[in-house]
PDB file as gemmi writes it, atoms N, CA and C in Angstrom:
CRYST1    1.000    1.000    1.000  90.00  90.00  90.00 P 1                      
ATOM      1  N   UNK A   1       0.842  -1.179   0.000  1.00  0.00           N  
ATOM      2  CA  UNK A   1       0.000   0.000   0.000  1.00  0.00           C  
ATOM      3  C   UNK A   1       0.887   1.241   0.000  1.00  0.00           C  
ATOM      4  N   UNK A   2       1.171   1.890  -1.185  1.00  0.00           N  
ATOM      5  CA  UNK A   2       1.404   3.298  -0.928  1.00  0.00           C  
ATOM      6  C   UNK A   2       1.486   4.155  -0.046  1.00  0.00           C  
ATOM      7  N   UNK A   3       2.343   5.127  -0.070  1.00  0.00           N  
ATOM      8  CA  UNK A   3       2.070   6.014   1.567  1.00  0.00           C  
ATOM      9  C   UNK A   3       1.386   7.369   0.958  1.00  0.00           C  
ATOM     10  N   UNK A   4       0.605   8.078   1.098  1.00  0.00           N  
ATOM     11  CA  UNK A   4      -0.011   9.101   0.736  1.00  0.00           C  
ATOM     12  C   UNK A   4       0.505  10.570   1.476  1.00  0.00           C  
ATOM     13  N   UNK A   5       0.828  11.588   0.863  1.00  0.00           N  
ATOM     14  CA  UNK A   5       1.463  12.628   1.543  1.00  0.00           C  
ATOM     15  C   UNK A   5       0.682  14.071   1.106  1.00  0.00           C  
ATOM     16  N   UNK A   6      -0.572  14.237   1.942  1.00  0.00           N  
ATOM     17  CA  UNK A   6      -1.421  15.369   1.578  1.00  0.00           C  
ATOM     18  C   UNK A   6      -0.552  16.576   1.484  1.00  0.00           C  
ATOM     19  N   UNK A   7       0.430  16.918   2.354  1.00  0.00           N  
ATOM     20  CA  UNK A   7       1.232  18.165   2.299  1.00  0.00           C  
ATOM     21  C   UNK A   7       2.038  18.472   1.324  1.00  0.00           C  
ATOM     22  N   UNK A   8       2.401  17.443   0.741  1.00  0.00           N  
ATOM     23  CA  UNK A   8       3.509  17.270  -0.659  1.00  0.00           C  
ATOM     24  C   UNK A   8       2.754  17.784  -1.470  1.00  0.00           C  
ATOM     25  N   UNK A   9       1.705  17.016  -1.750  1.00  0.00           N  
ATOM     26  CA  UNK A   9       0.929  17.337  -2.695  1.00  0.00           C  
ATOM     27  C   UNK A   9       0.283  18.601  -3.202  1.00  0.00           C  
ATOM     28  N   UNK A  10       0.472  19.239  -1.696  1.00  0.00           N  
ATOM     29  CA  UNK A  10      -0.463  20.258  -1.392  1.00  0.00           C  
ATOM     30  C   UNK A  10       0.706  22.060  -2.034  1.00  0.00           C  
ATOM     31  N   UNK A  11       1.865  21.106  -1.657  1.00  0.00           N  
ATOM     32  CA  UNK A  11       2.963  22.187  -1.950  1.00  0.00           C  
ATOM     33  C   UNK A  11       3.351  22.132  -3.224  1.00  0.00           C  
ATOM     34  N   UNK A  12       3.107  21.120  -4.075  1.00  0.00           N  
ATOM     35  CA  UNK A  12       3.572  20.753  -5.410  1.00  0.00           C  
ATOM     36  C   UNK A  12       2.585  21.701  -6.289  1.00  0.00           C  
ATOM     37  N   UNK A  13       0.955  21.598  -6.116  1.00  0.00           N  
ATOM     38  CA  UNK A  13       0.050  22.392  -6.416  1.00  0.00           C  
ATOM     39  C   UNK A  13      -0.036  23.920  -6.477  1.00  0.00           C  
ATOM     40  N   UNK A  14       0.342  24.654  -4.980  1.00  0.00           N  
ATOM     41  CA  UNK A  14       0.944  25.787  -4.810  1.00  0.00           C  
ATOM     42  C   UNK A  14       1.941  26.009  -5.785  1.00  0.00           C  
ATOM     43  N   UNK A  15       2.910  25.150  -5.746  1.00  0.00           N  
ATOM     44  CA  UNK A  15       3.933  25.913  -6.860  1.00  0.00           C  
ATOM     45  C   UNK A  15       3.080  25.964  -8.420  1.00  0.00           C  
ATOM     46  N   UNK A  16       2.463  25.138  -8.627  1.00  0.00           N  
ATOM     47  CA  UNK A  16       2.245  25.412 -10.019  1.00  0.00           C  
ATOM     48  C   UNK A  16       1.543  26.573  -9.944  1.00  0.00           C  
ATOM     49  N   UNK A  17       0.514  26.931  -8.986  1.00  0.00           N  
ATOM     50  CA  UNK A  17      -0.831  27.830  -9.459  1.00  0.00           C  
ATOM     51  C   UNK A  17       0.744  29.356  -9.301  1.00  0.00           C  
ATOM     52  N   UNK A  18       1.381  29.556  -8.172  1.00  0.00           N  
ATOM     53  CA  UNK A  18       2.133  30.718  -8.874  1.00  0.00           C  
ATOM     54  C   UNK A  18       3.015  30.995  -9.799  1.00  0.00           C  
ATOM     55  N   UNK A  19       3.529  29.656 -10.308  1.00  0.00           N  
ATOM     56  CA  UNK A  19       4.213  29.975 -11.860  1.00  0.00           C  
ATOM     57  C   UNK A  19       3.541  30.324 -12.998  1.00  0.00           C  
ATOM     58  N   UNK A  20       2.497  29.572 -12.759  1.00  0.00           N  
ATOM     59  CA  UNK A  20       0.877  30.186 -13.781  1.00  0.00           C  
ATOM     60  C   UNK A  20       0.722  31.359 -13.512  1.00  0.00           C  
ATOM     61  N   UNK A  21       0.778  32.156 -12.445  1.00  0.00           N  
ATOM     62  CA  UNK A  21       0.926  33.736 -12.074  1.00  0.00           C  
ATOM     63  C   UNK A  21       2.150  34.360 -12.407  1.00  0.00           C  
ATOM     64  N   UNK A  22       3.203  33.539 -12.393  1.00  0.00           N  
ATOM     65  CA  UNK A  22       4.167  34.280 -12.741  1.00  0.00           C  
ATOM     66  C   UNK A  22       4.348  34.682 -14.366  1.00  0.00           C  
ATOM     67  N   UNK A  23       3.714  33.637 -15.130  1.00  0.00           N  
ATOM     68  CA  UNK A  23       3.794  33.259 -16.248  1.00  0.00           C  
ATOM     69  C   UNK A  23       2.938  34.582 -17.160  1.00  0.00           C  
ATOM     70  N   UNK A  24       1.486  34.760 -16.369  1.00  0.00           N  
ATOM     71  CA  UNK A  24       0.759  35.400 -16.639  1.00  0.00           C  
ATOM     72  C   UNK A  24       0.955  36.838 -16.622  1.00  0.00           C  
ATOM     73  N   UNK A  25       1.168  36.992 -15.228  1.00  0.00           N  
ATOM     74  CA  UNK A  25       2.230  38.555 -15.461  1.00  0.00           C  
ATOM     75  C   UNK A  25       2.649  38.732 -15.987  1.00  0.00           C  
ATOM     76  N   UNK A  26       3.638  37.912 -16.279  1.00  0.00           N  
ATOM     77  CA  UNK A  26       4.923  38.303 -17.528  1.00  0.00           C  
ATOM     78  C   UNK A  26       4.645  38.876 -18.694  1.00  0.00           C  
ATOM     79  N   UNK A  27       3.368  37.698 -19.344  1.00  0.00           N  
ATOM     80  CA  UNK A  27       2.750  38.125 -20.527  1.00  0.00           C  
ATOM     81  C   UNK A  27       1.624  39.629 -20.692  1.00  0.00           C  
ATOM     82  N   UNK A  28       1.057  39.967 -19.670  1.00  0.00           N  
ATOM     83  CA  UNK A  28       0.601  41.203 -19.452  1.00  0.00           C  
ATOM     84  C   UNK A  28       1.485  42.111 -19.614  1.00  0.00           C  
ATOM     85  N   UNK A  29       2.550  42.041 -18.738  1.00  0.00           N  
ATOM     86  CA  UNK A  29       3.700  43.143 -18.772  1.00  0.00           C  
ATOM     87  C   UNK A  29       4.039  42.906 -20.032  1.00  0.00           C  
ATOM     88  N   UNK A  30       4.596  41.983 -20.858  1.00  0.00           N  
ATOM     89  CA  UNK A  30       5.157  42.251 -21.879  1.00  0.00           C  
ATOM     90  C   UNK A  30       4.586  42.780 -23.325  1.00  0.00           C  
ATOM     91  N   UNK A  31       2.992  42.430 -22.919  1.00  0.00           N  
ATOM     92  CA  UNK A  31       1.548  42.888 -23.982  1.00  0.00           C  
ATOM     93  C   UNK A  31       1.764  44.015 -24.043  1.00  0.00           C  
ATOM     94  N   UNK A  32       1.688  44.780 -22.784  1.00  0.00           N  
ATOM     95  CA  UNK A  32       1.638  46.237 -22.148  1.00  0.00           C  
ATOM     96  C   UNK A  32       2.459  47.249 -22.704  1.00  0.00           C  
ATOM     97  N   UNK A  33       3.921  46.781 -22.734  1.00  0.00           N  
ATOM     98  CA  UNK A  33       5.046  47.051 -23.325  1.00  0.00           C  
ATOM     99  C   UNK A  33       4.808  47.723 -24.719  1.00  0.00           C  
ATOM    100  N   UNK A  34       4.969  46.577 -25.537  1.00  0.00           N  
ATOM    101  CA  UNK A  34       4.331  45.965 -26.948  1.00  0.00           C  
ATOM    102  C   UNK A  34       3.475  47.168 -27.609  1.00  0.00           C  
ATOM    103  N   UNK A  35       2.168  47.343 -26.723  1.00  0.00           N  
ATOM    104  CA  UNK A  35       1.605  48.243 -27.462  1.00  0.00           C  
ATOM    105  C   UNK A  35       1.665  49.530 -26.856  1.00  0.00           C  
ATOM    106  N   UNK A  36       2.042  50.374 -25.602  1.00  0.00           N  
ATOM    107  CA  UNK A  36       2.980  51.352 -25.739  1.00  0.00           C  
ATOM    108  C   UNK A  36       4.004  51.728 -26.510  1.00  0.00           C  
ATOM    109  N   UNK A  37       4.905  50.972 -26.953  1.00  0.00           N  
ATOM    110  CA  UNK A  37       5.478  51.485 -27.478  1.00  0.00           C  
ATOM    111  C   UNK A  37       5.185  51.149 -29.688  1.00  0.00           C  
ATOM    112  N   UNK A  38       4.517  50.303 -29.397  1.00  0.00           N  
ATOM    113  CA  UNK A  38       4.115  50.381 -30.959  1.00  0.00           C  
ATOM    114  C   UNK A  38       4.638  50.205 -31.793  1.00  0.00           C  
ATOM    115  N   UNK A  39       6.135  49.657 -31.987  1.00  0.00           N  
ATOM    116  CA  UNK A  39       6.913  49.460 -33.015  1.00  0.00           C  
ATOM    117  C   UNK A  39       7.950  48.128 -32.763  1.00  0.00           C  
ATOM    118  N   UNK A  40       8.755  47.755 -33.890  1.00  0.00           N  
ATOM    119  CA  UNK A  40       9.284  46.860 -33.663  1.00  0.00           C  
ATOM    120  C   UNK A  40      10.159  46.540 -32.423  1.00  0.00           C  
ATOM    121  N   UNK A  41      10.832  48.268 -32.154  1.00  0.00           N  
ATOM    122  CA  UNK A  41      11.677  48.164 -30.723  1.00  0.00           C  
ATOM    123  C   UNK A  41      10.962  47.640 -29.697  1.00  0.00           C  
ATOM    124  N   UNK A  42       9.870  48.403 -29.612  1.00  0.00           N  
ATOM    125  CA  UNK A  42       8.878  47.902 -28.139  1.00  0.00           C  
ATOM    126  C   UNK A  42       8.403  46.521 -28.266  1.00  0.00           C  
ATOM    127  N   UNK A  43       8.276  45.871 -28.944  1.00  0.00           N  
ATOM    128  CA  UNK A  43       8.398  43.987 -29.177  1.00  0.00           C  
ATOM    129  C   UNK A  43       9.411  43.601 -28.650  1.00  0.00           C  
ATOM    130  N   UNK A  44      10.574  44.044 -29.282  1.00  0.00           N  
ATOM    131  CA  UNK A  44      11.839  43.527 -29.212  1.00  0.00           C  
ATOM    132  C   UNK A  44      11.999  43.455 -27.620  1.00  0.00           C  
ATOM    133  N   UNK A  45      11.499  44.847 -27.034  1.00  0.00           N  
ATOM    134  CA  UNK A  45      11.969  45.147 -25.776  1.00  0.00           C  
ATOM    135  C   UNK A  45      11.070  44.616 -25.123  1.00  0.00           C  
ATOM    136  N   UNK A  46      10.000  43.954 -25.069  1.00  0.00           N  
ATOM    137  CA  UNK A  46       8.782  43.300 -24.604  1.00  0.00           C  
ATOM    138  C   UNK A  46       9.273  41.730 -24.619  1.00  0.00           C  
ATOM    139  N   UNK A  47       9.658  41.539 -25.608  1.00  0.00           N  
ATOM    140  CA  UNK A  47       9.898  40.053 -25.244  1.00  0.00           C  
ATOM    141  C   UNK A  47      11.370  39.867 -24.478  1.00  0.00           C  
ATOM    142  N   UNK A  48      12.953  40.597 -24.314  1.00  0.00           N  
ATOM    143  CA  UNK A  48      13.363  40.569 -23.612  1.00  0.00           C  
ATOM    144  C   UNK A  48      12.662  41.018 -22.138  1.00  0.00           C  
ATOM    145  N   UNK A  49      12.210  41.779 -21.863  1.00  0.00           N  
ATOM    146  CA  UNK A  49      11.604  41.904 -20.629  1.00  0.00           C  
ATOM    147  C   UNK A  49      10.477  40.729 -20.266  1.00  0.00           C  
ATOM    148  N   UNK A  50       9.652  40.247 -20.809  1.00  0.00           N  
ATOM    149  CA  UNK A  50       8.806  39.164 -20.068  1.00  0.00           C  
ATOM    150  C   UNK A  50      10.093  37.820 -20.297  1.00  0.00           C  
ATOM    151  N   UNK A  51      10.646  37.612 -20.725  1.00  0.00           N  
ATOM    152  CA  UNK A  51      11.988  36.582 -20.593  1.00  0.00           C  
ATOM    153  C   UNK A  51      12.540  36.725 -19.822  1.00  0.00           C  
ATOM    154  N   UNK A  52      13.250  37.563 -19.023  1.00  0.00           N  
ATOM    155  CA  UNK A  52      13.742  38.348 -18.073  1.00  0.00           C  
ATOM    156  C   UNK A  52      12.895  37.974 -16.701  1.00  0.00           C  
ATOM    157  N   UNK A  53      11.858  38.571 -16.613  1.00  0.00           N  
ATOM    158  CA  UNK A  53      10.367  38.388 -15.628  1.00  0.00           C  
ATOM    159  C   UNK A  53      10.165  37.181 -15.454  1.00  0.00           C  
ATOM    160  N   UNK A  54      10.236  36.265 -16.200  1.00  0.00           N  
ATOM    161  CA  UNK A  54      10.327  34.762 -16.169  1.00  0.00           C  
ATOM    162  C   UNK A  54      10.660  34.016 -15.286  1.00  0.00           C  
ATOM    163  N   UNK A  55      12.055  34.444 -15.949  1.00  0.00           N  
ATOM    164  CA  UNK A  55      13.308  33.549 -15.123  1.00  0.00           C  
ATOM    165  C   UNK A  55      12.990  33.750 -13.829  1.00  0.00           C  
ATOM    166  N   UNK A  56      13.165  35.480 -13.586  1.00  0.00           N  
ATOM    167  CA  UNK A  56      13.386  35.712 -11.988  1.00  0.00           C  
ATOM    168  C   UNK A  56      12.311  35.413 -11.211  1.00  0.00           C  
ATOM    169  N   UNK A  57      10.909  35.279 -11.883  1.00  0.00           N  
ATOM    170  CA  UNK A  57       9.901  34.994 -10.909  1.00  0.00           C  
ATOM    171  C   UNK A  57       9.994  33.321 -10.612  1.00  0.00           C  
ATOM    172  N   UNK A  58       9.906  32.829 -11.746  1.00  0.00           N  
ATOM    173  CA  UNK A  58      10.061  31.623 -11.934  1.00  0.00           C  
ATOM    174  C   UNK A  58      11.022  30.535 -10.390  1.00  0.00           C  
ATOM    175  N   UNK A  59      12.283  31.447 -10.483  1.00  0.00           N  
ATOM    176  CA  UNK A  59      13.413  31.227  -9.311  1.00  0.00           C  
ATOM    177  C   UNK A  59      12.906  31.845  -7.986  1.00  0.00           C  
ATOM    178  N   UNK A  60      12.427  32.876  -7.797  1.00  0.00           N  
ATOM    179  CA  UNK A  60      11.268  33.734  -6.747  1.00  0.00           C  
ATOM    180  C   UNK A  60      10.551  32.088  -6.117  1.00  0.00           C  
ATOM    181  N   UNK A  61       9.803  31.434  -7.002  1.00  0.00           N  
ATOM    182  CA  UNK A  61       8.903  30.502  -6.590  1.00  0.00           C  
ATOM    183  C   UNK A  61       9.290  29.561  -6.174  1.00  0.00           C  
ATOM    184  N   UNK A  62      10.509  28.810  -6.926  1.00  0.00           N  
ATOM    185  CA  UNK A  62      11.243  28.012  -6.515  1.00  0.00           C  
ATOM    186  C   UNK A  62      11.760  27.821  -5.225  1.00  0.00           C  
ATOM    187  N   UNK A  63      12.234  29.008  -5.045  1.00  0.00           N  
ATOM    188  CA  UNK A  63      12.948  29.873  -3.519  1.00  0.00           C  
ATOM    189  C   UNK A  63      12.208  29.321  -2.674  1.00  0.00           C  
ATOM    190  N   UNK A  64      10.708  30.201  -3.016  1.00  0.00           N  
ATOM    191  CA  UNK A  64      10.091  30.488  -1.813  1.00  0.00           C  
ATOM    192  C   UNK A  64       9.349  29.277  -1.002  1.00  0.00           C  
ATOM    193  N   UNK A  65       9.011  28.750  -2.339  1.00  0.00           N  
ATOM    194  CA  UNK A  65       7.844  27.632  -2.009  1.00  0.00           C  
ATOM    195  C   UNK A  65       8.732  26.218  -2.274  1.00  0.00           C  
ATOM    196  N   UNK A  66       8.875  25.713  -0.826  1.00  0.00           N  
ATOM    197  CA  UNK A  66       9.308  24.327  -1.346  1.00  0.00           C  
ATOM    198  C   UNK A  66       8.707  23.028  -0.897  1.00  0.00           C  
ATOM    199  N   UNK A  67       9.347  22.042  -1.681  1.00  0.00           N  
ATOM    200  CA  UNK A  67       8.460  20.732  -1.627  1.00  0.00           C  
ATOM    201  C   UNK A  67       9.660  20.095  -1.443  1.00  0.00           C  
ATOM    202  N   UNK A  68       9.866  19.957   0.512  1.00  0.00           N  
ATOM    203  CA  UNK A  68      10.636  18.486   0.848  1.00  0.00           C  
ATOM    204  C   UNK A  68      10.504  17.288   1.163  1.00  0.00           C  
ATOM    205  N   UNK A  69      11.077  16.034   1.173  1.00  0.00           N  
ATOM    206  CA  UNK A  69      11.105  14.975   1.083  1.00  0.00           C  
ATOM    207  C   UNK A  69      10.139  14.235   2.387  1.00  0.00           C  
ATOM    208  N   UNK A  70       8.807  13.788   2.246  1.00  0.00           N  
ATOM    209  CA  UNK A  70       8.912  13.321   3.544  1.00  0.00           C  
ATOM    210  C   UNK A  70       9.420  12.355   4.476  1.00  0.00           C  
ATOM    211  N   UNK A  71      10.386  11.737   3.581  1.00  0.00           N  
ATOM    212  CA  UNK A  71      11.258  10.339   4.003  1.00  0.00           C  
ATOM    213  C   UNK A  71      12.320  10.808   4.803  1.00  0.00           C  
ATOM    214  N   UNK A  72      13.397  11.886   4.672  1.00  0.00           N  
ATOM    215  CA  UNK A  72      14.637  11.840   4.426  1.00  0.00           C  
ATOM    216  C   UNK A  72      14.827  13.771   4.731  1.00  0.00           C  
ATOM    217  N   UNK A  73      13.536  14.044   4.583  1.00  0.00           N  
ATOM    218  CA  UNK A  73      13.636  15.701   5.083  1.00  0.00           C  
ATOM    219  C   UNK A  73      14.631  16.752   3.884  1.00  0.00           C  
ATOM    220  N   UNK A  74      14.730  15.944   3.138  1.00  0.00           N  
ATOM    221  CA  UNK A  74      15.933  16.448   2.233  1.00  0.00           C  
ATOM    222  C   UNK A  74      14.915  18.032   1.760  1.00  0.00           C  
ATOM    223  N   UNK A  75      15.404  19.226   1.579  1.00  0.00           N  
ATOM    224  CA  UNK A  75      14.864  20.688   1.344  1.00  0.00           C  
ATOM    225  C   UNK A  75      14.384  20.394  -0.170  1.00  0.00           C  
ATOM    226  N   UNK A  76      14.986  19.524  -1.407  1.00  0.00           N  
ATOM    227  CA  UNK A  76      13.923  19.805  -2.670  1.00  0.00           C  
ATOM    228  C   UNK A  76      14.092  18.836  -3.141  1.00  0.00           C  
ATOM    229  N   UNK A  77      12.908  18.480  -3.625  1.00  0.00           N  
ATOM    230  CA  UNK A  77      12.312  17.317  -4.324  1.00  0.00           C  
ATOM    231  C   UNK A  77      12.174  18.020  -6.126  1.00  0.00           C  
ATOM    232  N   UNK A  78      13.137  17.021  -7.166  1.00  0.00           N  
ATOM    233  CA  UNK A  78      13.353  17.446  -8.253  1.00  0.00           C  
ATOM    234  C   UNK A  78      12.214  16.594  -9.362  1.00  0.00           C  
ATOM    235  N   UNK A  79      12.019  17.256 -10.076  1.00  0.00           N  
ATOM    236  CA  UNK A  79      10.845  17.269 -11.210  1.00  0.00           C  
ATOM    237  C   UNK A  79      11.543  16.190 -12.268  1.00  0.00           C  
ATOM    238  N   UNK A  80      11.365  15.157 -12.512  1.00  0.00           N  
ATOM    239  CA  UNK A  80      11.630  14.147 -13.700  1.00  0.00           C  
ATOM    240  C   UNK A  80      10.969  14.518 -14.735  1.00  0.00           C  
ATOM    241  N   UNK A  81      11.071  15.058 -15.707  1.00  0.00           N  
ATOM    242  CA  UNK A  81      10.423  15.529 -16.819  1.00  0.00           C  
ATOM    243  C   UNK A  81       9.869  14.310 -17.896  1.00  0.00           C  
ATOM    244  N   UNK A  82       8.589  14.276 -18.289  1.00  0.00           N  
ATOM    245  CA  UNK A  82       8.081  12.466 -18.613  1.00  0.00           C  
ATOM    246  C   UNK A  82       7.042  13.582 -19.981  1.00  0.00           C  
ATOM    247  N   UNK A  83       6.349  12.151 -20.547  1.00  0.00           N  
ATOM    248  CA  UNK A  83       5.593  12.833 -21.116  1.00  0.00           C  
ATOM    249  C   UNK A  83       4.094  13.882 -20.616  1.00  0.00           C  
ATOM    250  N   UNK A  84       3.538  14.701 -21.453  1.00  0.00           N  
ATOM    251  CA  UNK A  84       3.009  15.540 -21.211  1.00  0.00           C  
ATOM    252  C   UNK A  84       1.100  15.273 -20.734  1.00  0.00           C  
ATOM    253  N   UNK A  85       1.226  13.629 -21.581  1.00  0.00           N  
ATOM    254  CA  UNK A  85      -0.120  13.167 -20.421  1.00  0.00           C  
ATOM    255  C   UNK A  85      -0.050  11.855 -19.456  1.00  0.00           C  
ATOM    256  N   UNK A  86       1.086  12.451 -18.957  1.00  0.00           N  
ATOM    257  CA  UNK A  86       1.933  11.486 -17.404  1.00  0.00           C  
ATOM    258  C   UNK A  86       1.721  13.001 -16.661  1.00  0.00           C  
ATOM    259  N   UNK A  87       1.339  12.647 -15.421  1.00  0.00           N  
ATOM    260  CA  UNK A  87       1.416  13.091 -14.359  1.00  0.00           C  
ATOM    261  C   UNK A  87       2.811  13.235 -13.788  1.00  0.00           C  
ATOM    262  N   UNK A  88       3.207  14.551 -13.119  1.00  0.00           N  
ATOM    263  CA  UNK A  88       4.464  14.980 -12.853  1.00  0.00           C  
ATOM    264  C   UNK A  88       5.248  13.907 -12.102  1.00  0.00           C  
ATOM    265  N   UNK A  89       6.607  13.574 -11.960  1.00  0.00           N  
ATOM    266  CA  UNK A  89       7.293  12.770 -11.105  1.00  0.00           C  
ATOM    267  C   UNK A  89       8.226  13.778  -9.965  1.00  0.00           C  
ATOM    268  N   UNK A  90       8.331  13.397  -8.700  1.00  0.00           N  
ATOM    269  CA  UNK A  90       8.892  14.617  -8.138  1.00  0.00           C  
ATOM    270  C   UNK A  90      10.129  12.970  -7.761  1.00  0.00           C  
ATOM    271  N   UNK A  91      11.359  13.650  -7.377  1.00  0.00           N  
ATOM    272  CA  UNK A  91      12.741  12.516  -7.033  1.00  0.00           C  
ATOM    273  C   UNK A  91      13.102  13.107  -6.042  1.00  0.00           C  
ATOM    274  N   UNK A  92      13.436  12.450  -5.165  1.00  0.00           N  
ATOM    275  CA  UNK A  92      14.612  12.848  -4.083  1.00  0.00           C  
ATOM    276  C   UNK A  92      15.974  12.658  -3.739  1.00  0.00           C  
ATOM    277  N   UNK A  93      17.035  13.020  -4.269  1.00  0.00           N  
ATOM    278  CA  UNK A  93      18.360  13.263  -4.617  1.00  0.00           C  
ATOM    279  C   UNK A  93      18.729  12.215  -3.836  1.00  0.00           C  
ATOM    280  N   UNK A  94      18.322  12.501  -2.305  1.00  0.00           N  
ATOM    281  CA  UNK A  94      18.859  11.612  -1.286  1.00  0.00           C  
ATOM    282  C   UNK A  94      18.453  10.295  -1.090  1.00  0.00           C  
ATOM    283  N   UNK A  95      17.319  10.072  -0.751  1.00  0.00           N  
ATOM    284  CA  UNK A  95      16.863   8.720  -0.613  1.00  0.00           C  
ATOM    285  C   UNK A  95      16.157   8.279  -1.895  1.00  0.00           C  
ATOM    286  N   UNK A  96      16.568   8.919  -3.401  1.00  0.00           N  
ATOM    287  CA  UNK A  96      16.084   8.401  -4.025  1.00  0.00           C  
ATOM    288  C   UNK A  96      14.504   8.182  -4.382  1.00  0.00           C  
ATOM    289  N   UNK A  97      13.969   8.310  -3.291  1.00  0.00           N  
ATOM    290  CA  UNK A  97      11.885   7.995  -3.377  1.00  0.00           C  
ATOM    291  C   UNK A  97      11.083   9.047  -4.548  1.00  0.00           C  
ATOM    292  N   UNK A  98      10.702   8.336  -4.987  1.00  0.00           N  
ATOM    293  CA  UNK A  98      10.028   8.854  -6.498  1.00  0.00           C  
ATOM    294  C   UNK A  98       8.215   8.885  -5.830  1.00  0.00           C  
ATOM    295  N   UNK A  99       7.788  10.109  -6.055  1.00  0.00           N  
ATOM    296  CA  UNK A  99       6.616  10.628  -5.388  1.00  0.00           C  
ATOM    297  C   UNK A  99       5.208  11.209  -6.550  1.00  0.00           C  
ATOM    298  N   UNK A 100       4.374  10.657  -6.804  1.00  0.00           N  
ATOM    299  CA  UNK A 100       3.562  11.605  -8.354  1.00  0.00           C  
ATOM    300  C   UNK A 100       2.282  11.370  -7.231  1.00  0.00           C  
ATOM    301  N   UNK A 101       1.964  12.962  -7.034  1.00  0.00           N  
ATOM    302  CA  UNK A 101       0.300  13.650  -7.166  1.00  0.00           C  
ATOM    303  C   UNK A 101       0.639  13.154  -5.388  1.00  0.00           C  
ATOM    304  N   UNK A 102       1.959  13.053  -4.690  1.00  0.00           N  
ATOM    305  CA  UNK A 102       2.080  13.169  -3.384  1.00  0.00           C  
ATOM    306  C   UNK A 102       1.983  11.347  -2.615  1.00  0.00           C  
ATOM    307  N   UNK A 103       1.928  10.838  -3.685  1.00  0.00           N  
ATOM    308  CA  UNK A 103       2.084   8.816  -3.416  1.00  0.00           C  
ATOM    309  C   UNK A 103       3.485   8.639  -3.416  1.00  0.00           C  
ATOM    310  N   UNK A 104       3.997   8.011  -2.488  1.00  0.00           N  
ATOM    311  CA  UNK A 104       5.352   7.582  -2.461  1.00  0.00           C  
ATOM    312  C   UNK A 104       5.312   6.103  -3.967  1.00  0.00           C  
ATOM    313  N   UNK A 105       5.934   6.562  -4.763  1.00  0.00           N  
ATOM    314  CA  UNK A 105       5.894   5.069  -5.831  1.00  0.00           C  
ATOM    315  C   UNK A 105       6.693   4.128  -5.524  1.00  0.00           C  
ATOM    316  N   UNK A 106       8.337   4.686  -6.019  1.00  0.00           N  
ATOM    317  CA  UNK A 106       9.649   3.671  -5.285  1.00  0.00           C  
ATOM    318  C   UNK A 106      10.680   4.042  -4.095  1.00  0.00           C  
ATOM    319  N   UNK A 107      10.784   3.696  -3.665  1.00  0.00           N  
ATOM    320  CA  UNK A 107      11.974   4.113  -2.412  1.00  0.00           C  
ATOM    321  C   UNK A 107      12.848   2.953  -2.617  1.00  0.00           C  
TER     322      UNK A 107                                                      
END                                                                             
């Protein structure tokens, strides 16, 4: 029987809904940009700036909000990148335990 980890889960969720905010901002700000300034520069300078906004929010979230191990306490649990209708895999560096939607799978 699986071990179930409501808090993991709960923090894995959090991170997505503010990268979706971060994401979203970005693209406002960089819309915003865009048509203030009205020409090819203000694109140019719109898409370096929401690229820019990205990254740093992106790392902002990372920072702030984390998802540690509940085995092993280890501070971040890393994202296995799978296909796109697989459900996320989160890993733990240390003890290894592979975790999706907050179920411990392998340890």
């Amino acid at each position: 029987m699986p071990h179930y980890y409501q808090k993991l889960e709960l923090a894995q969720n959090r991170r997505m809904r503010y990268l979706l905010l971060a994401y979203l901002f970005s693209t406002i700000v960089g819309l915003g940009i865009g048509f203030y300034f009205n020409s090819l520069m203000g694109v140019v300078c719109a898409l370096l700036l929401v690229s820019f906004l990205i990254v740093k929010l992106t790392e902002l979230v990372h920072k702030k909000i984390k998802a540690p191990c509940p085995h092993c306490d280890a501070q971040e649990l890393t994202e296995r990148f799978e296909l796109q209708c697989r459900p996320a895999k989160f890993q733990c560096e240390e003890c290894n335990s592979i975790y999706i939607k907050g179920v411990l799978i392998e340890k």
